[in-house]
N, C-alpha and C positions, 0 to 999 in steps of 0.2 A: 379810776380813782383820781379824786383831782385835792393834792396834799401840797403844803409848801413849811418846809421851814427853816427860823431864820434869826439867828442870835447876830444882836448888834446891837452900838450905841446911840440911844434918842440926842437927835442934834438937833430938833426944833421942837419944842414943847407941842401937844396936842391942844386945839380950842376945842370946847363943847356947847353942843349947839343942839339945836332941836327941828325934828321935820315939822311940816304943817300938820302930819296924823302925831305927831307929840313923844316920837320915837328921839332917843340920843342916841347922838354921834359926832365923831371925832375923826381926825385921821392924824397920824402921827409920822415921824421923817426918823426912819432911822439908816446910819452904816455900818453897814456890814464887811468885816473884813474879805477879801477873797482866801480861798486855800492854799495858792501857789505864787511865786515869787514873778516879776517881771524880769525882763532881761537886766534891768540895774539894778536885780535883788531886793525891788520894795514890795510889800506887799500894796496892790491897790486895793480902793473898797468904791462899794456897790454904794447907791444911795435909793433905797425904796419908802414911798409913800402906802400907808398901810392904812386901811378903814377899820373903825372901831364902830362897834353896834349899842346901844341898849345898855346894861350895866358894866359892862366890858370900857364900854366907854369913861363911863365916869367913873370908875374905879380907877383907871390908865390914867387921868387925867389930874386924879387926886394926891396919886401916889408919884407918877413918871415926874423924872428933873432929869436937864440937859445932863448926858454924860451918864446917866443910869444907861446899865446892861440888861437888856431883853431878851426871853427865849420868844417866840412869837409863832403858835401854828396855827396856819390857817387854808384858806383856799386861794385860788386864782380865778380872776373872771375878767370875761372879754367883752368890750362892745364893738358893735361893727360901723365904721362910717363910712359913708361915699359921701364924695365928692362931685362937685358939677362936671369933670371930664371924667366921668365916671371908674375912677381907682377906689379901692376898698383899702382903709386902713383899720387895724385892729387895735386896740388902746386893751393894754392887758393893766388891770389892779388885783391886790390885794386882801382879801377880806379876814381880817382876827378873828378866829374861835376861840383861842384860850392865847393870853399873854403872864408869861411868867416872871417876877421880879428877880433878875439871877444877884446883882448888884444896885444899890440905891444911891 
């Protein structure tokens, strides 16, 4: 089962754009709080880049303002690189199936 989710606040607006097969998409920058405290008691947050598909997209894009609250579930996906001394790096992203408006 490949699941993620992820409530935080959009800190950089999504642009919407189009592939050359005429599909939209978007990708959007939100933070996320962590659940536990660091040793000088602050919470840190996470900063994930999230892809938006199709109407998903332009719906996020219509609606999301800096500082809006998002539930966001989705999947994860990897791609694989090599390099010329041949090491393999894995780039893990995000993909939105359903983004929910918790705050506007």
């Amino acid at each position: 089962m490949n699941q993620c989710l992820l409530v935080g606040k959009v800190i950089e607006l999504p642009v919407l754009s189009e592939t050359r097969t005429g599909h939209k998409v978007a990708q959007i920058l939100i933070e996320v709080e962590r659940s536990f405290m660091n040793a000088d008691g602050i919470y840190e947050k996470d900063i994930f880049k999230v892809d938006l598909w199709r109407s998903l997209a332009e719906q996020t894009c219509a609606i999301a303002k800096v500082g809006s609250l998002l539930g966001i579930k989705g999947r994860f996906t990897s791609v694989k690189n090599a390099s010329e001394n041949n090491t393999v790096n894995y780039n893990i992203g995000i993909i939105a199936e359903k983004v929910s408006f918790l705050q506007i």
